[in-house]
N, C-alpha and C positions, 0 to 999 in steps of 0.2 A: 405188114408187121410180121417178125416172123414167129415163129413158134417157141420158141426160146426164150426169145425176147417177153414174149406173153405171162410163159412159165416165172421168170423172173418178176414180172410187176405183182403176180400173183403171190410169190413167195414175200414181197416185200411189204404188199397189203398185209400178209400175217405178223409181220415185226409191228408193220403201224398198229393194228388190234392190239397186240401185246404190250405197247407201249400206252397206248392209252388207256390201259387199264389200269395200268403202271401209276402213269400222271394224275388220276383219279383219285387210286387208291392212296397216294402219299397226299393231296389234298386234302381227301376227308382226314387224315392222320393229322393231319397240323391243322385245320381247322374245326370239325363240327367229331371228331372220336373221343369219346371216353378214355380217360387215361388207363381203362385197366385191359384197352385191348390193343396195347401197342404189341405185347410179344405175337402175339397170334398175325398181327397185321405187317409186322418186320419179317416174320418167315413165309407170307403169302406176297410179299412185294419180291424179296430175297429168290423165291422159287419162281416166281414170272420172271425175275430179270435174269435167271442164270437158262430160260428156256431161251430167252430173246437171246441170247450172248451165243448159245448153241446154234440156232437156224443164220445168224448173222455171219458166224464164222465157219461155220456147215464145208465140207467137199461139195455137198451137192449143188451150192450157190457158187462156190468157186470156177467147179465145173459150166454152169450158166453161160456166167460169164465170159469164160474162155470160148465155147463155142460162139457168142452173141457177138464179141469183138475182133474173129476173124472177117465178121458178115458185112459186108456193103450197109451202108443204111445212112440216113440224111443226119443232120448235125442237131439238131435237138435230141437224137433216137442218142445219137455220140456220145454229148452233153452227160445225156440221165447215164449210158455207161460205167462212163468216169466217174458219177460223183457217187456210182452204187460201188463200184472198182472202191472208191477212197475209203467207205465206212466199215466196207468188207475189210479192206487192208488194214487198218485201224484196230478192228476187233481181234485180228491172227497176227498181230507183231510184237504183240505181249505175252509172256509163258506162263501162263496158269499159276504157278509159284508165286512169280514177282506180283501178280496183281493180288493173288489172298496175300501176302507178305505185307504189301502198301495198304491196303485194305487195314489190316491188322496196327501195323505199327500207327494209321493217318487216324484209328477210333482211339487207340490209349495217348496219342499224343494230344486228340482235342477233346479227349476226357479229362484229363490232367493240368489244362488249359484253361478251363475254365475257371477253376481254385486259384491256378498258378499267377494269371492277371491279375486275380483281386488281390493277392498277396504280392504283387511286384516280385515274384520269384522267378527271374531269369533262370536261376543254374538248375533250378529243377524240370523248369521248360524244356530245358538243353541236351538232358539225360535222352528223351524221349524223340526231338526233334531232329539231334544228327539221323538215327535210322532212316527218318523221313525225308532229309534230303538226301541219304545215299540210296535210298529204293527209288527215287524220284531222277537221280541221276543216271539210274540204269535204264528207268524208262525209257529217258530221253532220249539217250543212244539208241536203245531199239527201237527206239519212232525214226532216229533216223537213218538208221543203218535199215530199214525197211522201204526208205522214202526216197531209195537212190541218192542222185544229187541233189533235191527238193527243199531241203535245210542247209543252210552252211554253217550252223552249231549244234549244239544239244537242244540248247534253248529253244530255237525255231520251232523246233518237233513238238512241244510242249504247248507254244505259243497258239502252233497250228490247231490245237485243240477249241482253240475259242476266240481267235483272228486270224479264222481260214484264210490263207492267201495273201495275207499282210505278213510280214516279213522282221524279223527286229529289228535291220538297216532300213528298211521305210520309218519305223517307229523312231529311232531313235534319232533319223533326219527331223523328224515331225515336233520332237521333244528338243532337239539342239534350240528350236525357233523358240517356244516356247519360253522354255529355260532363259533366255536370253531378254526378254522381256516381264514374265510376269512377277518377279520380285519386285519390279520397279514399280509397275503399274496395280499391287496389291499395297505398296507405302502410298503412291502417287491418291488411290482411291481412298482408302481408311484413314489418311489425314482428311479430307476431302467432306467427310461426312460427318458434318458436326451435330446435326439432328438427333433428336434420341430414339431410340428404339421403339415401337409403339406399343403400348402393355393393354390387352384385351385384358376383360372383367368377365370371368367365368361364374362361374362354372356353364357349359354348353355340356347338355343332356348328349351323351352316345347317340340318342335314338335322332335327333335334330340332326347331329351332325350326319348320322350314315344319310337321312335325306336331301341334306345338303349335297353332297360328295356324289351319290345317284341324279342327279340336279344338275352338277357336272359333264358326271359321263354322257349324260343324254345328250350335253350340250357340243361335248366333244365328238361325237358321236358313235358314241357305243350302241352295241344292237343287245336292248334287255330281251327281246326274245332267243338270244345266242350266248347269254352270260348271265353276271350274278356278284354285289358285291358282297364281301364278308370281311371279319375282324380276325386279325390275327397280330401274333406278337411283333413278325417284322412284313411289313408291305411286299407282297410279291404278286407273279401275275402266273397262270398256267392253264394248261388247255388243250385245245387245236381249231383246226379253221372252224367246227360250228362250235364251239362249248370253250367260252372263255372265263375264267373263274381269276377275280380280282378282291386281294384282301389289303386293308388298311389298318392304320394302327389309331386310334382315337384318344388323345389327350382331355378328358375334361378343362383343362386352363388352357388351352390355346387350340383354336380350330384350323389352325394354316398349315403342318406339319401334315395332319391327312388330306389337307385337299391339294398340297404340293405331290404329297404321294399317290393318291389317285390317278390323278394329271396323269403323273407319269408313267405308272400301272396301264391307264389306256393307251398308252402309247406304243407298248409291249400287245398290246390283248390287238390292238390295231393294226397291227402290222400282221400278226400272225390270222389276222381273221381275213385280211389283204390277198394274204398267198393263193395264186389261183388253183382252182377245181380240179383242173384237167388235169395237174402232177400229183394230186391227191396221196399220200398214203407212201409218195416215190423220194429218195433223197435229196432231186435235181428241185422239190417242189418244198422242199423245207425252206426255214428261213437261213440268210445265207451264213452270218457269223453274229457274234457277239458285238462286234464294232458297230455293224448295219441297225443290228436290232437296240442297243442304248443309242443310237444316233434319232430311233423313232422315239422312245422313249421322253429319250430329253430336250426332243422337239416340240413335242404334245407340254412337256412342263413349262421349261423357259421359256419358246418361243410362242407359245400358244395362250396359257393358261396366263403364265409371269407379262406378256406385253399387255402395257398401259391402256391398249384401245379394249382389251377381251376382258381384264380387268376391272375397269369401268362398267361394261355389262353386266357383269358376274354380281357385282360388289351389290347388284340391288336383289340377286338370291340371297348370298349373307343376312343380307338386312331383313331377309322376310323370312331365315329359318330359323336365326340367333338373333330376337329383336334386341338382344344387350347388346348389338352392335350397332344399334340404329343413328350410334352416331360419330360413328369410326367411317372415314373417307377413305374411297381410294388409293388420294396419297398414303393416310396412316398404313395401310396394309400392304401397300408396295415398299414403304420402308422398311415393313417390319422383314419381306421378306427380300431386301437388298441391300444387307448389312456386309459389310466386305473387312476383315478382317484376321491376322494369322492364327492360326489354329495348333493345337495338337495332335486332334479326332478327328480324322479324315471322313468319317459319314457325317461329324456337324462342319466341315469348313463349307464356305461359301462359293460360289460359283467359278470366281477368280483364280483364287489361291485352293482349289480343290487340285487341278491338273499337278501341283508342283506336289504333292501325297502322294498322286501316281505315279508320277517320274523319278523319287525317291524309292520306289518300291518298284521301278521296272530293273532300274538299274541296279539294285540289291540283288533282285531273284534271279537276272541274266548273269549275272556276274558267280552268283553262288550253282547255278546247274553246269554251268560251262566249267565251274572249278576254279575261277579267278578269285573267291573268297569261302571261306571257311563260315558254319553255322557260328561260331564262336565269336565272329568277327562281326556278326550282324549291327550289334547295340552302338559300338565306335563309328560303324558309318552310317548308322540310322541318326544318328546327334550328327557328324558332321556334314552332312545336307539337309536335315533340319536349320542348322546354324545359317547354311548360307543359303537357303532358299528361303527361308520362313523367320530368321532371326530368331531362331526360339532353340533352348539344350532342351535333349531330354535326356542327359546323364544319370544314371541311375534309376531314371523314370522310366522303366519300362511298361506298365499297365498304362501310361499314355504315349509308350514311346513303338518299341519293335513288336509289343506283346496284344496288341490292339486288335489286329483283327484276324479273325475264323480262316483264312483262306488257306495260308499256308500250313497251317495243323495237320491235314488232309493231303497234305501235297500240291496242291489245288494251281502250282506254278504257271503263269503263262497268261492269269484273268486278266489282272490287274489294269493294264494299258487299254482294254477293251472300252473301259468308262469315260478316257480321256480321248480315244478316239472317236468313240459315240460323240461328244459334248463336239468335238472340230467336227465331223461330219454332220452333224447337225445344225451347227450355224452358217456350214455352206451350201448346205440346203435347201435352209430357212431363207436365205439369200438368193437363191434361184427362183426362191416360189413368186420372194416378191419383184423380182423381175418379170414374174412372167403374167403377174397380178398387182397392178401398179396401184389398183385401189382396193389392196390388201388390208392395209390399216381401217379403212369403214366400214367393210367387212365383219370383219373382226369385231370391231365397235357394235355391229350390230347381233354378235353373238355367231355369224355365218361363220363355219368353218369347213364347208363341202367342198369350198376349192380345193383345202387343201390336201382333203380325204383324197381330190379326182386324182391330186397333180401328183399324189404318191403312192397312190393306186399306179396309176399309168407307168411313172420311172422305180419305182424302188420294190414294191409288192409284188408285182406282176411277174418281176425277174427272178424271186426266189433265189435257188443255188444255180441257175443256168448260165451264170455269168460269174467269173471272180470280183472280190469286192471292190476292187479301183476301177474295175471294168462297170459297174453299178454306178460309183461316183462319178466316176466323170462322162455317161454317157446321160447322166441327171443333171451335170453341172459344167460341161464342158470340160473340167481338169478333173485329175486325181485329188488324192486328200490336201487339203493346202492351209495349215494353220493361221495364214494371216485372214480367213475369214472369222475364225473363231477372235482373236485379237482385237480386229475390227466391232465385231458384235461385242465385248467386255466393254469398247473406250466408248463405243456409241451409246450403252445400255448406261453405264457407270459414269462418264465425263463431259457426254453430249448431253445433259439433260434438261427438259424443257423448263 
């Protein structure tokens, strides 16, 4: 290894420290701080990140670099190059201006957001939100006028930020399939389900439910001596390979909400606690994009937690932490949580008709960074693909229509498609495993879930960023990303049923 190369893992070890100090200090912020030491703890986050931003975008990394990638050196060594080359590139193709600019205009836009939804007030949204797409659309261009030929739009550049290496013409192949089926198959199911919904009898103690949901993770298998649940306003997961920190959100009237959320918290904390040792601290050793990682996520929920055989098991912890449910079955709580039906609220639609949220809102944001549509124009074509994918206006409804959710306030362009690709990768995953585990289901039934730790250990964790994301899927599953496994898994979970 040469000297250079050294020098750099060691500078990049420093970004990791400073990052996880980072990730720490905004946990205890949103979880376990006192509200009166947010200013003090915004300008001690604020002053670690502008150090990180400094060393990341540094001459003297540049420099690294350039003499590391004249050098001979084997294709792992290659690999970590490139992907320290990408974050490096990343951090120098924006000019100081545009990101306080974006910064500025993405905090008064989703200050004023907040009000502006409860009030259904579009045009004062408006005021504030063109800036944010026109700061957002010069990003774009300098992600990709920095990215050579690597993008073929604005949007890509953007995309690239959180479905590394997934492309919007992979995505939008992905969503033509989609689109084409699930309006049928979200009438074809919600006719289908004449059962009623199942109503638990609360009230269940916070203090029950968190050991319930710990009772879970154990089962899932989470390492409590590497992590830690906690409550917070909205479920999230963070951390790194040893220290995984996982919060839920606790409803006194209904206990299924946090332990769907959990499920899938570990799925997040599991993946990232998967990544192997040896890339530690290094870019090529991160987790690889947002696709891969909601793919873990909503494996550990749906296909883990949600299947009939793991539920069955589970359902006799319920019963021994919330004895008000001592007499709520299995079925009742599979219904409760396989209600299929169209929606407004994209965080409450249901597993079916959730992808057709996304797809409305890929095609929105690509269309508005590339210039093919105007902010002003948003609300006309958020109602007409509502109308035709979901049956549902939301004319003049904006607080359940375009004004919903936090992402774009901030700029935040390019998420959205990552949760719809997570949900297909995942159910061709879940699909491979039980190919490769024929007595998956008894398994399961008996609460076992180490196969599934090993089998994604081995294809999906192990690989980190050392590989691009189709090159992951389909060296897991024989192909690339391929929607009719997702499809498949909706009519077998919803129309095949026992």
């Amino acid at each position: 290894m040469s000297k250079p190369y050294e020098l750099l893992k060691e500078h990049f070890g420093k970004l990791a420290r400073l990052n996880h100090a980072v990730t720490f200090l905004q946990w205890d912020q949103l979880v376990m701080m006192p509200p009166g030491g947010n200013h003090s703890r915004s300008n001690s986050i604020a002053e670690l990140s502008a150090m990180h931003h400094e060393l990341l975008s540094s001459t003297y990394l540049a420099e690294l670099l350039e003499n590391c990638l004249q050098q001979e050196c084997d294709d792992e060594t290659r690999r970590s190059l490139f992907e320290m080359s990408r974050v490096h590139q990343q951090a120098l193709c924006i000019p100081s201006d545009l990101v306080k600019a974006k910064s500025l205009a993405g905090s008064l836009c989703e200050h004023g957001w907040r009000k502006q939804r409860k009030d259904n007030d579009w045009d004062s949204f408006l005021l504030n939100f063109r800036e944010v797409v026109n700061l957002s659309r010069q990003e774009a261009m300098a992600r990709q006028s920095a990215a050579s030929d690597r993008h073929k739009t604005p949007y890509d550049a953007l995309l690239d930020l959180y479905c590394t290496g997934d492309s919007s013409e992979l995505i939008e192949q992905i969503f033509v399939e989609l689109k084409a089926e699930l309006p049928g198959l979200v009438k074809q199911i919600s006719e289908s389900q004449t059962a009623e919904t199942a109503v638990f009898h609360g009230p269940f103690s916070t203090s029950a439910q968190k050991k319930l949901n710990q009772k879970l993770m154990g089962y899932l298998g989470f390492n409590f001596n590497q992590g830690r649940l906690d409550e917070s306003n909205h479920p999230f997961s963070t951390g790194d390979r040893g220290d995984h920190r996982i919060t839920t959100r606790f409803r006194r009237s209904d206990f299924l909400d946090a332990l769907q959320a959990t499920a899938h918290e570990t799925g997040h904390a599991s993946y990232e606690a998967g990544l192997p040792s040896k890339w530690e601290g290094l870019p090529i050793g991160s987790s690889r994009n947002m696709c891969i990682h909601e793919s873990q996520s909503l494996l550990f929920e749906k296909h883990l937690f949600l299947s009939k055989a793991f539920l069955s098991f589970f359902t006799k912890s319920i019963h021994e932490y919330l004895p008000q449910t001592s007499e709520t079955s299995r079925e009742h709580i599979w219904s409760a949580c396989s209600q299929v039906r169209p929606s407004y609220i994209r965080v409450e639609a249901d597993e079916v008709s959730y992808p057709l949220h996304v797809i409305l809102r890929f095609e929105i944001e690509s269309k508005l960074i590339n210039g093919e549509l105007e902010a002003a124009d948003i609300p006309e074509a958020w109602d007409d693909s509502m109308k035709n994918y979901l049956g549902l206006s939301t004319k003049g409804n904006y607080t359940d229509g375009c004004l919903q959710d936090i992402h774009w306030t901030d700029g935040s362009f390019g998420y959205f498609p990552s949760y719809t690709l997570g949900a297909v990768n995942s159910a061709q995953l879940f699909a491979a495993i039980k190919r490769t585990h024929p007595n998956w289901n008894e398994r399961l039934g008996q609460g076992d879930v180490t196969f599934v730790h090993d089998w994604l250990k081995d294809t999906i964790w192990s690989k980190a960023s050392s590989m691009d994301s189709q090159e992951i899927i389909e060296q897991a599953t024989g192909e690339g990303t391929n929607p009719g496994w997702f499809l498949a898994h909706l009519k077998e979970r919803y129309l095949d049923q026992e």
